[in-house]
ZATIDO-840567 format. One line per field, with one value per residue (C-alpha): residue number from 1; residue in one letter; chain; x, y, z. Coordinates in Angstrom, 3 decimals. Layout:
<recs>
seq <- c(NUM | ...)
type <- c(A | ...)
mol <- c(A | ...)
east <- c(X | ...)
north <- c(Y | ...)
up <- c(Z | ...)
</recs>
This chain:
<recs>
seq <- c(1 | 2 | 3 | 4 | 5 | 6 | 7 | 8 | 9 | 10 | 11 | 12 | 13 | 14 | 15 | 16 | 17 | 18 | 19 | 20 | 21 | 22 | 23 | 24 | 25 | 26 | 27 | 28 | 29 | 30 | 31 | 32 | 33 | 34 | 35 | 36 | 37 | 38 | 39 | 40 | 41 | 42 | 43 | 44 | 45 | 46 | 47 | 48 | 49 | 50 | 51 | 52 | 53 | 54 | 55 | 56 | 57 | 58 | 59 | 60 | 61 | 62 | 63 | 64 | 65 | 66 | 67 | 68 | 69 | 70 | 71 | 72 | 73 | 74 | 75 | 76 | 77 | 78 | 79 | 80 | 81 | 82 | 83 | 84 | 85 | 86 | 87 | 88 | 89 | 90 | 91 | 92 | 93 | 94 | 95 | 96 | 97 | 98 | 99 | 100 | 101 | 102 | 103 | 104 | 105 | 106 | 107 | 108 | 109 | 110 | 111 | 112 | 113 | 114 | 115 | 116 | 117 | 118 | 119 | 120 | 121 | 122 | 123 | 124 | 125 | 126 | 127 | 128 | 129 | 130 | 131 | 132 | 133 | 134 | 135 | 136 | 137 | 138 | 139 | 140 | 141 | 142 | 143 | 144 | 145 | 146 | 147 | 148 | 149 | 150 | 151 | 152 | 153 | 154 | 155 | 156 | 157 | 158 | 159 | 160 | 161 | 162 | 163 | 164 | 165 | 166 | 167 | 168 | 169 | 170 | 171 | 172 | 173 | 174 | 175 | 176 | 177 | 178 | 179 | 180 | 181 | 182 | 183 | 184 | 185 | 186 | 187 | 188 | 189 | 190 | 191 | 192 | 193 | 194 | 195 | 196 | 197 | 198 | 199 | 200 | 201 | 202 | 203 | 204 | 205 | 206 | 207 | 208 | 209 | 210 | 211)
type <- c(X | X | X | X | X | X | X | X | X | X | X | X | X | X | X | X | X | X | X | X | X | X | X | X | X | X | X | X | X | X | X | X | X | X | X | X | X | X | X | X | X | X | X | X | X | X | X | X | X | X | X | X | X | X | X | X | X | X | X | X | X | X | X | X | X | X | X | X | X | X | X | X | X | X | X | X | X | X | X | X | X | X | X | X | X | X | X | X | X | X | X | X | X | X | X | X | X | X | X | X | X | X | X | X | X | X | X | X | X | X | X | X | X | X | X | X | X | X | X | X | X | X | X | X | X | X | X | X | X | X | X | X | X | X | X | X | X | X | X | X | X | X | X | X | X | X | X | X | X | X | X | X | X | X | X | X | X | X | X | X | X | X | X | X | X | X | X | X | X | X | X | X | X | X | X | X | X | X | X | X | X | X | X | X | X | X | X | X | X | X | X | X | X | X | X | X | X | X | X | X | X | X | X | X | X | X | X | X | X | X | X)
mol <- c(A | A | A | A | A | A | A | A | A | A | A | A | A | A | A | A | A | A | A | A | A | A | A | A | A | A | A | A | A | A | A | A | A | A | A | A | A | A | A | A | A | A | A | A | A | A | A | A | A | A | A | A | A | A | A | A | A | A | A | A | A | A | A | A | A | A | A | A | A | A | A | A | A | A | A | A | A | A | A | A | A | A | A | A | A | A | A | A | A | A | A | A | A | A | A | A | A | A | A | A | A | A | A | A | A | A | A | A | A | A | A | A | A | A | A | A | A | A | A | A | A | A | A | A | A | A | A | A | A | A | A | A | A | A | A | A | A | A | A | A | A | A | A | A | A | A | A | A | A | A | A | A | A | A | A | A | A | A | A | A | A | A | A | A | A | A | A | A | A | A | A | A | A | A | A | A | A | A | A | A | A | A | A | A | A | A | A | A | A | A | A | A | A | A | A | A | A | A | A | A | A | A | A | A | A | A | A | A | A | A | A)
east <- c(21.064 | 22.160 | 21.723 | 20.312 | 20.702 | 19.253 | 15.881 | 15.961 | 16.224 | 12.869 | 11.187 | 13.240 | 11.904 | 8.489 | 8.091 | 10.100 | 7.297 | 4.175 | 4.896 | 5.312 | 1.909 | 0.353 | 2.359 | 1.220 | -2.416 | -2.516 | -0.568 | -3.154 | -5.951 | -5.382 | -6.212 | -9.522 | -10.505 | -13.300 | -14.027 | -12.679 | -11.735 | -10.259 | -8.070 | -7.092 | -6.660 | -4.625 | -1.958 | -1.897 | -0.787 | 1.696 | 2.560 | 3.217 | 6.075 | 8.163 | 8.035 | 8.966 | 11.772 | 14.553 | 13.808 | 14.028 | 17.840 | 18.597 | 16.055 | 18.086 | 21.450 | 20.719 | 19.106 | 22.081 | 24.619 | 23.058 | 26.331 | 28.720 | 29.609 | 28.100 | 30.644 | 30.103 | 26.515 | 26.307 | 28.191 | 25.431 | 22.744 | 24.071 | 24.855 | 22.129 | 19.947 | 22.516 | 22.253 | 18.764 | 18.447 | 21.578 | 19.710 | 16.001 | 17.557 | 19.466 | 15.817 | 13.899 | 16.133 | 18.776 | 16.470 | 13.116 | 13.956 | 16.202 | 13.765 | 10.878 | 8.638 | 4.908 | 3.016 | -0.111 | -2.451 | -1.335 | -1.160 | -3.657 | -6.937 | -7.712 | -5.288 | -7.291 | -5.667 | -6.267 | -6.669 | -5.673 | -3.929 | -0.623 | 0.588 | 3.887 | 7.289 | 7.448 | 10.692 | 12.505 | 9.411 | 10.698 | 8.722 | 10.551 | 14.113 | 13.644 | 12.125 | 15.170 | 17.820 | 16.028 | 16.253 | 19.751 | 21.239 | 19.101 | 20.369 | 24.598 | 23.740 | 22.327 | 24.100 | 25.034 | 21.032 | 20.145 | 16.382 | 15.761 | 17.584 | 15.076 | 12.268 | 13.575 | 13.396 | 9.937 | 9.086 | 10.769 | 8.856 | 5.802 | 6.387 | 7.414 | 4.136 | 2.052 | 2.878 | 1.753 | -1.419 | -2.549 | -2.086 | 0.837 | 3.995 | 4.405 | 6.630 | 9.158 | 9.435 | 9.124 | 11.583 | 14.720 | 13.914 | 14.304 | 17.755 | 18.373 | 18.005 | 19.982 | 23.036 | 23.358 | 22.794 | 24.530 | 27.820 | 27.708 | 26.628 | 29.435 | 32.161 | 30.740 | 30.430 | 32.819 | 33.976 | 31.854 | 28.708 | 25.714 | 26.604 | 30.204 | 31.531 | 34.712 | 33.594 | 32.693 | 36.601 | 37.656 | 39.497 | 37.622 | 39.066 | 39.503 | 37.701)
north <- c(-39.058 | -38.807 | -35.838 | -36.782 | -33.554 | -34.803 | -35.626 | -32.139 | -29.395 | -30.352 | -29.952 | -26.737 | -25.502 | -26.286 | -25.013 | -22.062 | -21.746 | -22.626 | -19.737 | -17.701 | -18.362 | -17.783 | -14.221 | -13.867 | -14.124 | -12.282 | -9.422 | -9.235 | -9.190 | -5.527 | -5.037 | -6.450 | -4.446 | -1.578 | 0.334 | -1.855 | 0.502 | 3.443 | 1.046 | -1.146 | 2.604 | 3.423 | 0.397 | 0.603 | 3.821 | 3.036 | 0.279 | 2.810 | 3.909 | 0.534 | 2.006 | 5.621 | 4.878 | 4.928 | 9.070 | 9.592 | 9.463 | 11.075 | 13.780 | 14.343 | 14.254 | 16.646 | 19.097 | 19.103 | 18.535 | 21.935 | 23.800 | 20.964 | 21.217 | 19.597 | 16.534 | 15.906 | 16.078 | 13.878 | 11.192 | 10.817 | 11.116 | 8.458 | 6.171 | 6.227 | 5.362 | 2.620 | 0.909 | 0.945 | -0.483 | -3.376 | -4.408 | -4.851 | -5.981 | -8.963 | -9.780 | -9.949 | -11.450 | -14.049 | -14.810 | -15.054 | -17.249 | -19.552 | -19.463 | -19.732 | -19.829 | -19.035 | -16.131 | -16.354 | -16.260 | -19.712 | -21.295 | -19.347 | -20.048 | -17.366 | -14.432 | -11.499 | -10.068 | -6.386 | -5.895 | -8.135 | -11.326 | -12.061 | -15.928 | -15.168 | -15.308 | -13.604 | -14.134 | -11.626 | -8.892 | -6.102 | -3.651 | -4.557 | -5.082 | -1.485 | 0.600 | -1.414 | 0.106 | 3.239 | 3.591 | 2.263 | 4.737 | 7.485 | 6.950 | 6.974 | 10.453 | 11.856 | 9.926 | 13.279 | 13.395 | 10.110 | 11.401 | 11.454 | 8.114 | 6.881 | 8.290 | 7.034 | 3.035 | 3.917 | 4.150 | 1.072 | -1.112 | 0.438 | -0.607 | -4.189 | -4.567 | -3.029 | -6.258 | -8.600 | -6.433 | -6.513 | -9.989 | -9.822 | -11.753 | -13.222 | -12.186 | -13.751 | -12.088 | -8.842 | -9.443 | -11.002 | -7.723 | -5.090 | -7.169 | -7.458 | -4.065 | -2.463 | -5.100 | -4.375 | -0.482 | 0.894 | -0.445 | 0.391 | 3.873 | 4.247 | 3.374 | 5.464 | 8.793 | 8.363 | 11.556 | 13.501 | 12.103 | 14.726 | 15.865 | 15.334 | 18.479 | 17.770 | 18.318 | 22.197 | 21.873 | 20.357 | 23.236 | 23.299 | 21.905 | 24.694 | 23.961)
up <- c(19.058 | 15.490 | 13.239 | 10.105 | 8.065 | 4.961 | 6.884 | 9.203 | 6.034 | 4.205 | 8.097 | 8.376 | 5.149 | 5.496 | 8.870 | 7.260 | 4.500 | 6.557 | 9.109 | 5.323 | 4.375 | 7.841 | 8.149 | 4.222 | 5.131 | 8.409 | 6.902 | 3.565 | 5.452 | 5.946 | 2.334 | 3.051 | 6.229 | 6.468 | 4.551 | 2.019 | -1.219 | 0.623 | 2.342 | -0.740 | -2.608 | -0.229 | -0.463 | -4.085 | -3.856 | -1.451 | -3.925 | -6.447 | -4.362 | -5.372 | -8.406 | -7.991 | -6.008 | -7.954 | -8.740 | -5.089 | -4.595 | -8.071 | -7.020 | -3.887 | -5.756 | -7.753 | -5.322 | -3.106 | -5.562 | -7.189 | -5.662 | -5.695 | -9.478 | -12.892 | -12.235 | -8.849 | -9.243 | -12.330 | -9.917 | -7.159 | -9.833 | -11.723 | -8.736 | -6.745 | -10.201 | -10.641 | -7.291 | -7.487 | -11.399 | -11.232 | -7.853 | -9.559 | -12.404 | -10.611 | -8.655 | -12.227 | -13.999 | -12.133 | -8.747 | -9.751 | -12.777 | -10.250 | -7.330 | -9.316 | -6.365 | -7.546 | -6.383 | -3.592 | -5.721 | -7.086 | -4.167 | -1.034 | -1.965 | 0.675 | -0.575 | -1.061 | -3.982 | -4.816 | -8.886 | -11.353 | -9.846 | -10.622 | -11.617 | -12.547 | -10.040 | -7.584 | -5.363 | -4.598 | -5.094 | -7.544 | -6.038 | -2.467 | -4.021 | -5.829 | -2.442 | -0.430 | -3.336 | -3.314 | 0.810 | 0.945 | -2.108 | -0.030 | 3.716 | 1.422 | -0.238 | 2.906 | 5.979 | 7.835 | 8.032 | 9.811 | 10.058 | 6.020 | 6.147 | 8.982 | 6.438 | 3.657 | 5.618 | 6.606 | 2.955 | 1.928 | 4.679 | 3.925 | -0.055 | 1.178 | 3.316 | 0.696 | -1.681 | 1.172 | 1.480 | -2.219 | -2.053 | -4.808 | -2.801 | -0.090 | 3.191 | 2.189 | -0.844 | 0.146 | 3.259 | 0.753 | -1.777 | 1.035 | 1.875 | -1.477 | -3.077 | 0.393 | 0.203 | -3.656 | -3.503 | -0.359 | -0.982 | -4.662 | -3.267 | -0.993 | -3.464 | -6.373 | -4.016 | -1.096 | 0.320 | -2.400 | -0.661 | -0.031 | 3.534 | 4.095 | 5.855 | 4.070 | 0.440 | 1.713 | 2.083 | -0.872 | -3.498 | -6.714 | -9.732 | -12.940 | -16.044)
</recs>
């Protein structure tokens, strides 16, 4: 049998983008469930979280870093809101653009979309790529605390499903943000704190440096 790649891809990548818009539709029906506005309330505040997420790790940097010293402090603050804006910044404004995949609403006649619809790109989701960033730059500043890092993924998947539910992206979209936003953040994370991370039993040791 011969192996005609050119002919197997484009079946690959529909079957790829038909099981999309089945997961899409089974996934946003929970938007639409009883008793309808509580429950669509309820994901756009979840929603909101997307958004929010990139005070999270700052707000943690800066509570824990409160007896580390002004620099060391200033370094996790200023990373953790890094990871998270270079990482929604590259989804915005290289992917989406170069993708240019259309949102549900465009295409699912049947997408229950929750407030205004939305015609514009969508993949990666911003939302997702920002909670993802957000849950990565979190799990670096507090690794010695696997549960808030556990919580802080929780979150992130709830943001990611919450777009699928309001009938805003599809899972796709929300799946390559998550991916995104942690591949971009935790290793910019890691290099910007290393040992001075939030948690590391060494920086307890470290002898302070006179100003």
């Amino acid at each position: 049998m011969n192996y005609d790649a050119g002919a197997m891809e484009p079946e690959l990548v529909r079957a790829l983008l038909s099981w999309d818009a089945q997961a899409t539709l089974a996934l946003n029906g929970l938007a639409g469930a009883a008793p309808p506005r509580a429950w669509e309330l309820g994901w756009q505040a979840v929603t909101l979280l997307g958004t929010g997420m990139i005070v999270v790790p700052v707000a943690l940097a800066a509570w824990e870093g409160r007896a580390a010293g002004r620099r060391r402090f200033a370094l996790r603050a200023l990373v953790a809101l890094a990871a998270v804006g270079i990482a929604a910044g590259l989804a915005a404004l290289v992917l989406k653009p170069l993708v240019a995949r259309p949102r549900p609403a465009a295409a699912l006649a049947s997408v229950h979309v929750v407030g205004d619809a939305l015609y514009g790109l969508g993949f990666p989701s911003g939302h997702a790529t920002a909670a993802g960033a957000g849950a990565a730059a979190i799990a670096v500043l507090q690794r010695r605390r696997r549960s808030v890092g556990v919580a802080a993924a929780v979150g992130a998947a709830l943001v990611a499903l919450s777009r699928v539910a309001l009938g805003q992206h599809y899972v796709l979209d929300v799946l390559a943000g998550l991916l995104l936003g942690a591949a971009i953040a935790a290793p910019l994370a890691l290099w910007g704190l290393g040992r001075a991370a939030v948690g590391d039993p060494t920086e307890a040791r470290a002898p302070s440096t006179p100003t």
